[in-house]
Structure formats: C-alpha cells, structure tokens
Backbone and ligand atoms as CSV (ligand in chain L), in Angstrom:
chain,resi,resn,atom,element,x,y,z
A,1,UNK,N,N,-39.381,-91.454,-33.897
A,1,UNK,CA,C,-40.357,-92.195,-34.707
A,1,UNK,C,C,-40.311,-91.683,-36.139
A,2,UNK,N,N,-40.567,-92.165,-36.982
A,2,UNK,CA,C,-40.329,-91.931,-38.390
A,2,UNK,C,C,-41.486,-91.466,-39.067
A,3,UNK,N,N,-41.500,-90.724,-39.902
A,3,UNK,CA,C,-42.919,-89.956,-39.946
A,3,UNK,C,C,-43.427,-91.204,-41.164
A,4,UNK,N,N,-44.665,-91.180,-41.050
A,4,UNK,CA,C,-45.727,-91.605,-42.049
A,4,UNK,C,C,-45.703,-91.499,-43.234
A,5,UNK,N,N,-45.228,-92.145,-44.470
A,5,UNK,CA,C,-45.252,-91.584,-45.807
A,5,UNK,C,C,-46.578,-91.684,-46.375
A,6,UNK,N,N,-47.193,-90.366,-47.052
A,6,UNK,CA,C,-48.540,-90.747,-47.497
A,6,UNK,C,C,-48.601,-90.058,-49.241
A,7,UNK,N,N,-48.559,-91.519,-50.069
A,7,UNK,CA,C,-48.397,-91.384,-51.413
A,7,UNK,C,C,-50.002,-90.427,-51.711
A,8,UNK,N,N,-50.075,-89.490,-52.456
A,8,UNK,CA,C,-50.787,-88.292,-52.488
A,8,UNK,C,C,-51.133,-88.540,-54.351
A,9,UNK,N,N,-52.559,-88.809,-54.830
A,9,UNK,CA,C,-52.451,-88.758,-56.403
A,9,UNK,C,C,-54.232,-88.047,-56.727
A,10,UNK,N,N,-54.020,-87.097,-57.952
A,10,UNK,CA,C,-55.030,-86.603,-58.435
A,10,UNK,C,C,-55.297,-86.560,-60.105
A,11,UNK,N,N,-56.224,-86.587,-60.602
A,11,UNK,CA,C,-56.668,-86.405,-61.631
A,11,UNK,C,C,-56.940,-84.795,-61.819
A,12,UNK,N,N,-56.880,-84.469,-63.147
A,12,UNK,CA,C,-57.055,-82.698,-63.272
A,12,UNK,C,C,-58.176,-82.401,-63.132
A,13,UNK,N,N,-59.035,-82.808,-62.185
A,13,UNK,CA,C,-60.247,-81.958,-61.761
A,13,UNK,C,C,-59.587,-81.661,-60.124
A,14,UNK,N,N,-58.812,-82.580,-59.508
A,14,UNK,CA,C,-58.432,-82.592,-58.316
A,14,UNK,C,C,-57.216,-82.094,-57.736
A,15,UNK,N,N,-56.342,-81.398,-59.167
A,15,UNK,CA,C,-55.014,-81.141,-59.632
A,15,UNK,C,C,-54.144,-79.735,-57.951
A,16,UNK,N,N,-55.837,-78.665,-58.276
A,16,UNK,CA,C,-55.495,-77.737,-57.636
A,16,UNK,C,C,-55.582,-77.837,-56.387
A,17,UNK,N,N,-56.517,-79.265,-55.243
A,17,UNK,CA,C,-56.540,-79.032,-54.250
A,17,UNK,C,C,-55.213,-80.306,-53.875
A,18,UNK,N,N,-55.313,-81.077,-54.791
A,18,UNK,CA,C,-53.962,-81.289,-54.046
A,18,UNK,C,C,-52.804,-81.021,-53.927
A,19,UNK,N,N,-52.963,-79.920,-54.652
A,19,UNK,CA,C,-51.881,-79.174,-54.516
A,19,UNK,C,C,-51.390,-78.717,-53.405
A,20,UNK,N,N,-52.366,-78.044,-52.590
A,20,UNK,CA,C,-52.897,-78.043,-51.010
A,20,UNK,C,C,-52.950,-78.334,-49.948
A,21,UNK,N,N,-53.498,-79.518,-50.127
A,21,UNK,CA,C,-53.407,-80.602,-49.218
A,21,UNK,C,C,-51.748,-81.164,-49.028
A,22,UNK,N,N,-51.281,-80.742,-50.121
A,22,UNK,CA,C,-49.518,-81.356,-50.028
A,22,UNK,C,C,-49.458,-80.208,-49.059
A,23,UNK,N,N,-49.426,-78.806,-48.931
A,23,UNK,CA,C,-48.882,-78.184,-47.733
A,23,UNK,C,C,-49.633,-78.531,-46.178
A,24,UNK,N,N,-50.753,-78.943,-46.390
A,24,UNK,CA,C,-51.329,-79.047,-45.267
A,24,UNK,C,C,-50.438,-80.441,-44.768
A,25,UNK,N,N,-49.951,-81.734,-45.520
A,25,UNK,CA,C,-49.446,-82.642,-45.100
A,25,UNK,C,C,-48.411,-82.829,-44.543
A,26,UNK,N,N,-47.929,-81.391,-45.206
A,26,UNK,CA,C,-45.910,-81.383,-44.695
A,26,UNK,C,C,-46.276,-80.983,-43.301
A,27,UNK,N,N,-46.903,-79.840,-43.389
A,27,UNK,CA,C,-46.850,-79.094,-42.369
A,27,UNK,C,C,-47.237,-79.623,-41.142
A,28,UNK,N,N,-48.169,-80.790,-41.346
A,28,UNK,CA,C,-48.814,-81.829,-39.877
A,28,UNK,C,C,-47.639,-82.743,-39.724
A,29,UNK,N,N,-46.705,-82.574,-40.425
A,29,UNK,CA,C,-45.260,-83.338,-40.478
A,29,UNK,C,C,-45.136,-85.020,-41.463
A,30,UNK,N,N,-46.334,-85.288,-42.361
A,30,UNK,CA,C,-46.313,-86.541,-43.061
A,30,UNK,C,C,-45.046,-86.103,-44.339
A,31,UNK,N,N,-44.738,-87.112,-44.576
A,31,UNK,CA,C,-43.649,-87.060,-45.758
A,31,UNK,C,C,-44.587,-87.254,-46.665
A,32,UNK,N,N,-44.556,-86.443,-47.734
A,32,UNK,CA,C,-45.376,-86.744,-48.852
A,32,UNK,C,C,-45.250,-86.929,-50.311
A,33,UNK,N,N,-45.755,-88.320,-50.649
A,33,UNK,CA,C,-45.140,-88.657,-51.866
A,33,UNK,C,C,-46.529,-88.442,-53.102
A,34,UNK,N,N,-45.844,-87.687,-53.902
A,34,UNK,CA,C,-46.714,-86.813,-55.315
A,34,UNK,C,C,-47.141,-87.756,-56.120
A,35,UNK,N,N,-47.964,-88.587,-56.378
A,35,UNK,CA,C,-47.309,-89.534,-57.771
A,35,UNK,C,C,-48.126,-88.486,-59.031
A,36,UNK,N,N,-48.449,-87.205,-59.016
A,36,UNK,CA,C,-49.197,-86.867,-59.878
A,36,UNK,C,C,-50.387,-86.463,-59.876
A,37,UNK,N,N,-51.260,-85.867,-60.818
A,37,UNK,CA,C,-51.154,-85.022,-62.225
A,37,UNK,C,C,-50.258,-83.865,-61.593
A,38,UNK,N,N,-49.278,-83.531,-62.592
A,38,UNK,CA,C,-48.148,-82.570,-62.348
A,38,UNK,C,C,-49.271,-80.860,-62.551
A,39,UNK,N,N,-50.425,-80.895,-63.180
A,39,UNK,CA,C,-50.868,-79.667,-64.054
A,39,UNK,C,C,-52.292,-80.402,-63.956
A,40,UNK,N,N,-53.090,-78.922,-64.459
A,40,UNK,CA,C,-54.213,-78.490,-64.546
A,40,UNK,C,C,-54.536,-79.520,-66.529
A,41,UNK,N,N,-54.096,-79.964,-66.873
A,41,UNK,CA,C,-54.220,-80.867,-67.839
A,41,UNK,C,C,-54.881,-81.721,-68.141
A,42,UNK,N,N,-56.123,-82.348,-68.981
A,42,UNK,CA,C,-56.804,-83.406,-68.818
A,42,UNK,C,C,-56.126,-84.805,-69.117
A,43,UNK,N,N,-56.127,-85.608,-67.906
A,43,UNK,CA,C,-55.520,-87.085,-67.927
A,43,UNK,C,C,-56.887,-87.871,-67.288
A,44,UNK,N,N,-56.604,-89.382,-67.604
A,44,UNK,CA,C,-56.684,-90.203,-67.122
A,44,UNK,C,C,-56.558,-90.536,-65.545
A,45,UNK,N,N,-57.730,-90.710,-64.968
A,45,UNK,CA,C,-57.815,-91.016,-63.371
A,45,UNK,C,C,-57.074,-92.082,-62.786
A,46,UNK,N,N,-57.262,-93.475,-63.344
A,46,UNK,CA,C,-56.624,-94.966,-63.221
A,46,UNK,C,C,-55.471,-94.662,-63.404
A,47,UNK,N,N,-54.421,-93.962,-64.021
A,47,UNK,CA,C,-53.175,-93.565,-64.083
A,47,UNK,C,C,-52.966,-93.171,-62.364
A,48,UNK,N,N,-53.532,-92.872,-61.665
A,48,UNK,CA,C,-53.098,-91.638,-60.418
A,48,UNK,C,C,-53.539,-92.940,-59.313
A,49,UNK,N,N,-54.762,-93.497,-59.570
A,49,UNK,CA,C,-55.356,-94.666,-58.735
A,49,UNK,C,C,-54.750,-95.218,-58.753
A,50,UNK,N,N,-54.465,-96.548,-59.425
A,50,UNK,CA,C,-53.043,-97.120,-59.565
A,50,UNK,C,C,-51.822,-97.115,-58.620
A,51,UNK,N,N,-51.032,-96.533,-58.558
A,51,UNK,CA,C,-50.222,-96.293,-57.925
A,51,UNK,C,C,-50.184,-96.364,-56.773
A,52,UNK,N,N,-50.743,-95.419,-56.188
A,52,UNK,CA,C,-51.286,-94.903,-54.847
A,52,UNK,C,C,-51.605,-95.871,-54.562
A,53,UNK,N,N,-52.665,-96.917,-55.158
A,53,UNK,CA,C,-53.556,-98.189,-54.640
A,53,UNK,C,C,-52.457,-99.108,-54.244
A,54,UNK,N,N,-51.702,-99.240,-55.055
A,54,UNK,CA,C,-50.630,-100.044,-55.222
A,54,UNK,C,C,-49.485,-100.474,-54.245
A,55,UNK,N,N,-49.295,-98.913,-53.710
A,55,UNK,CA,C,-48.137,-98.984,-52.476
A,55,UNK,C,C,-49.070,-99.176,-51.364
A,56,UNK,N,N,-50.386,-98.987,-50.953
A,56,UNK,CA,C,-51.243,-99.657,-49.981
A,56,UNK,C,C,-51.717,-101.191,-49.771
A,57,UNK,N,N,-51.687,-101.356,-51.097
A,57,UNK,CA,C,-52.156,-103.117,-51.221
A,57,UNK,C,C,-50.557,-103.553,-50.452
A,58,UNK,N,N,-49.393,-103.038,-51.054
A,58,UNK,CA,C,-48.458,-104.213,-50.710
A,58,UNK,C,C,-47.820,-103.932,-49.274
A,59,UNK,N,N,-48.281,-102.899,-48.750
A,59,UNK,CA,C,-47.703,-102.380,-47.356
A,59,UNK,C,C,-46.579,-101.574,-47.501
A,60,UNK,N,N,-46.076,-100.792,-48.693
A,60,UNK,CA,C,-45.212,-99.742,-48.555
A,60,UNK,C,C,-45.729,-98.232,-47.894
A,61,UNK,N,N,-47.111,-98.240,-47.901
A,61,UNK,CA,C,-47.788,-96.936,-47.511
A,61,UNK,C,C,-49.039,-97.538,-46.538
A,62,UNK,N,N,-48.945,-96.994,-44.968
A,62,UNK,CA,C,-50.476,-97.929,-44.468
A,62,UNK,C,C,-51.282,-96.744,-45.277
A,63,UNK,N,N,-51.357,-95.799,-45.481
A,63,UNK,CA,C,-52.413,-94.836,-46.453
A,63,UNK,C,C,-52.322,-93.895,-46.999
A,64,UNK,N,N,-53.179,-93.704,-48.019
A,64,UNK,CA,C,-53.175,-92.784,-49.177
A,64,UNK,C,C,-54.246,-91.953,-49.440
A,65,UNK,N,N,-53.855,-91.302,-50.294
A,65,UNK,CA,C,-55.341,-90.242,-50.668
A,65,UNK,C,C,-54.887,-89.482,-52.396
A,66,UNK,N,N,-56.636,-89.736,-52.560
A,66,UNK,CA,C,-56.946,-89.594,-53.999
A,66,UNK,C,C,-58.179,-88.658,-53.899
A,67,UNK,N,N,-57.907,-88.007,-55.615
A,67,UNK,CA,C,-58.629,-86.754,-55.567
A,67,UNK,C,C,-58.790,-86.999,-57.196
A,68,UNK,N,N,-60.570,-86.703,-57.287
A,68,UNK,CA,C,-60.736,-86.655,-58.783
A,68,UNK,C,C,-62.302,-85.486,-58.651
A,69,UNK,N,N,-62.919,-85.330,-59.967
A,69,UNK,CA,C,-64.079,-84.282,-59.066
A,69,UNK,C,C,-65.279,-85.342,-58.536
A,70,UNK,N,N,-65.393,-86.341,-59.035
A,70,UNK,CA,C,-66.312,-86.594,-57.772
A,70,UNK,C,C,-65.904,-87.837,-57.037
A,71,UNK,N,N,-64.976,-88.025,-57.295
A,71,UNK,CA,C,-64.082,-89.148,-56.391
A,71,UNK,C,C,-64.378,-90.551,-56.662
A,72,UNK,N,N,-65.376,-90.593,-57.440
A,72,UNK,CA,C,-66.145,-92.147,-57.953
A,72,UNK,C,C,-65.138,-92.749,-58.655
A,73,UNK,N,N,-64.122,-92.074,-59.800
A,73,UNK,CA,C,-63.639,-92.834,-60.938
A,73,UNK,C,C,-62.133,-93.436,-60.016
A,74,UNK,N,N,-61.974,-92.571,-59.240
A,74,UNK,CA,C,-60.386,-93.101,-57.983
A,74,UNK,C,C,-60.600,-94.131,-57.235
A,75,UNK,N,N,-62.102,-93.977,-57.125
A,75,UNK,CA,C,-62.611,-95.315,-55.618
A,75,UNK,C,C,-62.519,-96.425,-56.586
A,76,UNK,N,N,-63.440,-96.368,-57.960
A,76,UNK,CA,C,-63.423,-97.485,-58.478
A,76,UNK,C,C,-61.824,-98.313,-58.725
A,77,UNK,N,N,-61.174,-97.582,-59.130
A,77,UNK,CA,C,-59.924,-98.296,-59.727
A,77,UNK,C,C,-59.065,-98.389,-58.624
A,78,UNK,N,N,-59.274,-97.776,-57.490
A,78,UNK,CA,C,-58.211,-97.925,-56.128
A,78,UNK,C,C,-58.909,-99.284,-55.762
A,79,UNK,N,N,-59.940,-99.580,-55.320
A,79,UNK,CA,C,-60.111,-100.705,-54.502
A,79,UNK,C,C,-60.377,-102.173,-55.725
A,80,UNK,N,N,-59.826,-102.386,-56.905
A,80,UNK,CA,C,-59.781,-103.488,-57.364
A,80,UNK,C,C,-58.342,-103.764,-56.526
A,81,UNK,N,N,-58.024,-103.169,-56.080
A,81,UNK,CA,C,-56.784,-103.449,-55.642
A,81,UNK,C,C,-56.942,-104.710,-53.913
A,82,UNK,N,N,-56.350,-105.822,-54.186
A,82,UNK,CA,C,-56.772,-106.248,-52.792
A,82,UNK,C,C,-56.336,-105.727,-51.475
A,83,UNK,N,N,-56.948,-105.751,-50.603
A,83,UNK,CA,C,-56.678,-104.850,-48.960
A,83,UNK,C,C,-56.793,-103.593,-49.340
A,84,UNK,N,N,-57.561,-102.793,-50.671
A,84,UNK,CA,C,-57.321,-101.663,-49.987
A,84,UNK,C,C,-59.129,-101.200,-49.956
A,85,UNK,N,N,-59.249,-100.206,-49.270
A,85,UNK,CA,C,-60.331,-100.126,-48.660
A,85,UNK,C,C,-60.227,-98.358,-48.890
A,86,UNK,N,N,-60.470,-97.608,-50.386
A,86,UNK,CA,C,-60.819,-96.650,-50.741
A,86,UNK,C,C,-62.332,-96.073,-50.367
A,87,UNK,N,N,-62.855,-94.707,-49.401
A,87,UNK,CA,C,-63.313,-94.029,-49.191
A,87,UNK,C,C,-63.644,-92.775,-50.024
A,88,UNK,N,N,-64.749,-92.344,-50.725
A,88,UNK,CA,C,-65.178,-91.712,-51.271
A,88,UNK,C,C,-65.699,-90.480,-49.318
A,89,UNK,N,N,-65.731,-89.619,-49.111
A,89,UNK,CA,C,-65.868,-88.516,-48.622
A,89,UNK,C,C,-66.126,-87.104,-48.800
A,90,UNK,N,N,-67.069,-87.068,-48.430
A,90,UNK,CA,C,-68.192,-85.744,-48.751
A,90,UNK,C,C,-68.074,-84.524,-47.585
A,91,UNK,N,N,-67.767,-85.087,-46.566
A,91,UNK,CA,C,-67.671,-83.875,-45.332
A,91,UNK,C,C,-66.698,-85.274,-43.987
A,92,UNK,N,N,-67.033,-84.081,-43.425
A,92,UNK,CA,C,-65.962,-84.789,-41.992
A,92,UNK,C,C,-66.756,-86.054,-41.079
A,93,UNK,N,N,-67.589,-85.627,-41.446
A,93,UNK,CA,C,-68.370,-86.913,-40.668
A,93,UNK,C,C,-68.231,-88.689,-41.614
A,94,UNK,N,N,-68.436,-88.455,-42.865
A,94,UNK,CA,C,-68.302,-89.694,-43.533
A,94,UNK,C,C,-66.977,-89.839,-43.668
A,95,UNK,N,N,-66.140,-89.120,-43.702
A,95,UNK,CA,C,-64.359,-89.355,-43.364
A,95,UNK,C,C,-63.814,-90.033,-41.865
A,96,UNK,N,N,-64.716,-89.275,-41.220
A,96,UNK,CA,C,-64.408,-89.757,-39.780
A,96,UNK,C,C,-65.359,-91.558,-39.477
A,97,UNK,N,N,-66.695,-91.512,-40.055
A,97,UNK,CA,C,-67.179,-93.373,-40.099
A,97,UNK,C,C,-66.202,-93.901,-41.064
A,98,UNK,N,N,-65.512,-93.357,-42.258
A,98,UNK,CA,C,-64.638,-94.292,-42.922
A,98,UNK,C,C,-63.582,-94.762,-42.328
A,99,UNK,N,N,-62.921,-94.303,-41.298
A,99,UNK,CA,C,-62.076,-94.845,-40.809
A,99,UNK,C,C,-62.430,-95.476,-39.208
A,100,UNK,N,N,-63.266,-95.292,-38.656
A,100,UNK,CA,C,-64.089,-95.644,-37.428
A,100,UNK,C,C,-64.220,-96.832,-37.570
A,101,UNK,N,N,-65.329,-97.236,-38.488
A,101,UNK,CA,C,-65.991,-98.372,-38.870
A,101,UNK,C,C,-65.380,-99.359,-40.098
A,102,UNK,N,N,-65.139,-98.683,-41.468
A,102,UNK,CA,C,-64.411,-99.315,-41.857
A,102,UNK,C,C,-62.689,-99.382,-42.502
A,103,UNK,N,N,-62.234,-99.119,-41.347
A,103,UNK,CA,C,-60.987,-99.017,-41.499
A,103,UNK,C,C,-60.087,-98.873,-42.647
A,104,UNK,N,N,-60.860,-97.474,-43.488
A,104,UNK,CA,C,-60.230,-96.944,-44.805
A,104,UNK,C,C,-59.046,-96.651,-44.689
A,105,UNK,N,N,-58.206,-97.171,-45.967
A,105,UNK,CA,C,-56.713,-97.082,-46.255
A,105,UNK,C,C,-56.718,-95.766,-47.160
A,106,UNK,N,N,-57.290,-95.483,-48.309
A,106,UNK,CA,C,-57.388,-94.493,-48.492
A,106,UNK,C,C,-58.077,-93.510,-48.643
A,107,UNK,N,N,-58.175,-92.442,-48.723
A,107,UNK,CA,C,-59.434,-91.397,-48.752
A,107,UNK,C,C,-59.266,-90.554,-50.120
A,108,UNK,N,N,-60.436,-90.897,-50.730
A,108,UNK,CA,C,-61.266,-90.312,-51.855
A,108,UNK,C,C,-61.965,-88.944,-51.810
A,109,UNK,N,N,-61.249,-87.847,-52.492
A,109,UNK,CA,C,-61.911,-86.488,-52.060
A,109,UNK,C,C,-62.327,-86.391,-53.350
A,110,UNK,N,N,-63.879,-85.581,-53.738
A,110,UNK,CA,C,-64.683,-85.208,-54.563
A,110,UNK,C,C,-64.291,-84.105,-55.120
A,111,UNK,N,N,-63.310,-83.286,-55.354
A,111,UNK,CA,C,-62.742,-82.028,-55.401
A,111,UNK,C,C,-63.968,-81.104,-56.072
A,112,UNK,N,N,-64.578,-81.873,-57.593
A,112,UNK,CA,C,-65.532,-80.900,-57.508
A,112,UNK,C,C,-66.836,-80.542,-56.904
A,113,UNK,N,N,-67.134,-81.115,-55.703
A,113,UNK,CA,C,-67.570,-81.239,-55.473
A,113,UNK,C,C,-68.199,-80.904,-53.897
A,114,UNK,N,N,-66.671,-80.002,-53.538
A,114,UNK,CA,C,-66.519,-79.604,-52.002
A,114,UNK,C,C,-65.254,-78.178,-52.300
A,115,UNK,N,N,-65.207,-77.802,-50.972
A,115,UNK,CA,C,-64.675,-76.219,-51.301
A,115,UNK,C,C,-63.027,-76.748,-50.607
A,116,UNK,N,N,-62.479,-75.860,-50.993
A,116,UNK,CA,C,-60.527,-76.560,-50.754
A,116,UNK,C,C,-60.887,-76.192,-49.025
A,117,UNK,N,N,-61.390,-75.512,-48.474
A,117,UNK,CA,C,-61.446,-75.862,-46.921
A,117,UNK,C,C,-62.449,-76.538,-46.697
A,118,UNK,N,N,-63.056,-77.025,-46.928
A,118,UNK,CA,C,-64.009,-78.664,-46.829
A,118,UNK,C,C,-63.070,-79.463,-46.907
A,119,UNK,N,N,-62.441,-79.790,-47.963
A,119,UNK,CA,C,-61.279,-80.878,-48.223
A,119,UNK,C,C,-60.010,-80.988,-47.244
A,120,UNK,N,N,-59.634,-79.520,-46.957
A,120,UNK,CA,C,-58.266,-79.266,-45.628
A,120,UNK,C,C,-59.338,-80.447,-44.327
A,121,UNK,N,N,-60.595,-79.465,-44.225
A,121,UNK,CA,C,-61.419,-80.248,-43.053
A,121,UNK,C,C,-61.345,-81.978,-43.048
A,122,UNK,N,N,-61.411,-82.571,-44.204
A,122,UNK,CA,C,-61.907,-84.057,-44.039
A,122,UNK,C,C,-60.964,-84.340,-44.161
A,123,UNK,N,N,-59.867,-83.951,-44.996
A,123,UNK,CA,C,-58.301,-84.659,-45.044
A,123,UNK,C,C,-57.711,-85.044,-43.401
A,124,UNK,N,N,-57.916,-83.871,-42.536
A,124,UNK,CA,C,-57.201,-83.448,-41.248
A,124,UNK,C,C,-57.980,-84.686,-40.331
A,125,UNK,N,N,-59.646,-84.717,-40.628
A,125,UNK,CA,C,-60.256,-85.328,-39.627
A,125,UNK,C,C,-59.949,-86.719,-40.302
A,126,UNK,N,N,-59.944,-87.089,-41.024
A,126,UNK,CA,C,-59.479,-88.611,-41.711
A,126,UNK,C,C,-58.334,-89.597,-41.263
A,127,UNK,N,N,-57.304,-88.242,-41.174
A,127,UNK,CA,C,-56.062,-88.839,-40.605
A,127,UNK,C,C,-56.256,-88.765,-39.238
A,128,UNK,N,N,-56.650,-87.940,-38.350
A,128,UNK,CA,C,-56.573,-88.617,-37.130
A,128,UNK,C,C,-57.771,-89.358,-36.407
A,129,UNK,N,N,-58.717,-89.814,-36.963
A,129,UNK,CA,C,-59.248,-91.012,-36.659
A,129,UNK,C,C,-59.080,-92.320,-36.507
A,130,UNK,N,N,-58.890,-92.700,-35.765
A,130,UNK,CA,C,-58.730,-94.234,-35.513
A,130,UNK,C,C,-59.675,-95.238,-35.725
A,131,UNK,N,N,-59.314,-96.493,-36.337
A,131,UNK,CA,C,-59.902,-97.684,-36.187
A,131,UNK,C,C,-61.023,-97.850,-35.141
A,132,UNK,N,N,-62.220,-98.485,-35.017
A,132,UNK,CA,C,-62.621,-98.695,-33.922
A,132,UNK,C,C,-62.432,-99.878,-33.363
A,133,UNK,N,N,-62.311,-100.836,-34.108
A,133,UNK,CA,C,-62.261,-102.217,-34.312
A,133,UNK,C,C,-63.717,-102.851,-33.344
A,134,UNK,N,N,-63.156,-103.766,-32.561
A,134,UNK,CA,C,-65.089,-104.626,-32.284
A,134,UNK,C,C,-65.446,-105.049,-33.267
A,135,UNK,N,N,-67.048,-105.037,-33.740
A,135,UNK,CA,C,-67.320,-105.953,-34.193
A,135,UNK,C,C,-67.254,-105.613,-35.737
A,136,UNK,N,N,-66.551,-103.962,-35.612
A,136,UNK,CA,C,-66.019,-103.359,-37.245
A,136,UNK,C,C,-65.145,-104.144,-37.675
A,137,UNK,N,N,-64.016,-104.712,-37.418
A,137,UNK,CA,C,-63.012,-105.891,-37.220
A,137,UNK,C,C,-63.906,-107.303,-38.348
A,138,UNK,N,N,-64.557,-107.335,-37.524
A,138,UNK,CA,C,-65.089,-108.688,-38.232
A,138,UNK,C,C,-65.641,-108.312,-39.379
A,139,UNK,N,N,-66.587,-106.989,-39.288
A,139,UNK,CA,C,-67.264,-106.838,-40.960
A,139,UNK,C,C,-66.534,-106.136,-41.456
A,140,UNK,N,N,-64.799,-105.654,-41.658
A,140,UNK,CA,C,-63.815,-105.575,-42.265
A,140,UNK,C,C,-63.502,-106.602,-43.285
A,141,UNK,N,N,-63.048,-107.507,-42.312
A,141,UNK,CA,C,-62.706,-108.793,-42.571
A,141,UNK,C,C,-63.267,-109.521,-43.893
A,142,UNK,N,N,-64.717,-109.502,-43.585
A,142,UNK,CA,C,-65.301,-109.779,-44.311
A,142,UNK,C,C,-65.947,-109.505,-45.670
A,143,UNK,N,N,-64.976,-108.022,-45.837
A,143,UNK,CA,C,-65.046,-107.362,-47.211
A,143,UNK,C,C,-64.302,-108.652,-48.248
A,144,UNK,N,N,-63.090,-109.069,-47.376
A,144,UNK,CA,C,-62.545,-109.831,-48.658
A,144,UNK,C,C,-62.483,-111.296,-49.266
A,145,UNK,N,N,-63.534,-111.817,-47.865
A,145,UNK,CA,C,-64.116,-113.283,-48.232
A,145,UNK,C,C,-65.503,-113.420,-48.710
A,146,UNK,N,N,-65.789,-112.510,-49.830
A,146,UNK,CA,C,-66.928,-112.890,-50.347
A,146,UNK,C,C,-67.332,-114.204,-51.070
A,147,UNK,N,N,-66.299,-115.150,-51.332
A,147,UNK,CA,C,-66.248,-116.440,-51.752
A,147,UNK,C,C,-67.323,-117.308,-50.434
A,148,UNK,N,N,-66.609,-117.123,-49.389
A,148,UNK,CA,C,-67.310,-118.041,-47.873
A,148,UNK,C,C,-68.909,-117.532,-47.689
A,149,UNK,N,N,-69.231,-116.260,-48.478
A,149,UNK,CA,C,-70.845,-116.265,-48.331
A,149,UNK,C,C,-72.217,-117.139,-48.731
L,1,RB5,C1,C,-62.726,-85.965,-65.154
L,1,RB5,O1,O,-63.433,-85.195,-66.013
L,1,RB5,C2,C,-63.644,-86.740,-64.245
L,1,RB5,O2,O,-64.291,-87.729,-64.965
L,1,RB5,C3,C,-62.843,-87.312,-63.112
L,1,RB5,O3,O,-62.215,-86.294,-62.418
L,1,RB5,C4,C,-63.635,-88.081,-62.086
L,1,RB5,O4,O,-64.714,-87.349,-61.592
L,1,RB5,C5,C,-64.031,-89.430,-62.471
L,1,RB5,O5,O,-64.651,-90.182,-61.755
C-alpha cells in the first residue's frame, strides 16, 4: 500500500512545531510534503494556507495540516478553498469530533497556543480518527450547498 502524502505548512509562529510534527509524521510512516516557512522569520500565513488548501481541494492530498499561533488566520484562508473542510484544534478531543463528525481534511494547530506535546497529542489523534458518517454525511454535505437553503 502506498503511504499517505500529507502536504505539512506553517506560518513563523508555527515554524518550530512543525518542525516536529515532520518527525513525528515520518516516523508513523506518512510521506511528508514541507511547503514551508523554511525559518523562524516573519511571513505571511495565506502564503502556507494556500497551497496545502490547494492539493486537498483538487484530490492530490486526502489531508493536510496547518500551523499558525492561533490557527484562525490558516482556517480562514484554507477553507475558501472548495471541499476543504479546515479544523482549528485546541486539544484531542476537538481533533478527534473534527474528524468524527465533520469529516476534516485538514487540521489547524494553534501553535501559540498549546505546548509541542499537546500538538504531537492532537496531530496523532486526528490522523487516526475516522469519519463517522450517518447522519454526519448529510450535514457534511451540506456545508457546500448553502445556495439550496
Ligand atoms: C502571526 O503573527 C499571526 O498573526 C499568525 O501566526 C496567526 O495567528 C494568524 O492568524
């Protein structure tokens, strides 16, 4: 089976834990693709969102993960993106309903806002949660026909 590629992007508040999280990813065996911040440097968030959002909307990546310090400015600019379904996550429990219930594509870590083993914690529990689908399925669905309301 071919391992999972999971495009990996941060802003320089989020620079150092994903740094991190890239070893924690190899090591659970995901191939992991960097798109950036290379450094502890102040950039632009939508630069890192972007991307990442990008290979999820079109189906090159089923998911991704973004890191800024409070994860608000990644969620915003990841999910203009259509199909993707960016998660802001605070601990393991709202990582684990983001993907339960609404079947998050990518996960949004708060970096400043949680300790780099908080973040190992929700990254780990994020990815292996499953879909629940039922009647989550339908109010999925229905994120992207807000026109039919
Ligand atoms: C950068 O200072 C900060 O604005 C960014 O990391 C993020 O929190 C934005 O939402």
């Amino acid at each position: 089976m071919s391992r999972e590629r999971i495009p990996i992007g941060a802003a320089h508040a989020g620079f150092e834990l994903k740094e991190k999280l890239k070893g924690v990813l190899a090591e659970l065996g995901y191939d992991v693709e960097d798109v950036g911040t290379h450094s502890a440097a102040s950039v632009d968030y939508p630069d890192y969102a972007h991307p990442v959002a990008r290979e999820v909307e079109t189906g090159k990546a089923e998911r991704g993960v973004l890191l800024c310090g409070t994860g608000l400015g990644m969620a915003y600019a990841a999910n203009r993106h259509p199909h993707v379904r960016a998660a802001v996550a605070w601990n393991s429990e709202v990582a684990s309903l983001s993907r339960l219930h609404n079947n998050a594509n990518i996960l949004v870590l708060p970096a400043r806002c949680i300790t780099a083993e908080e973040g190992v914690d929700i990254l780990k529990t994020w990815l292996d949660t499953p879909f629940e689908g039922g009647r989550h399925e339908r109010r999925v669905e229905k994120i992207e026909r807000e026109e039919e309301q």
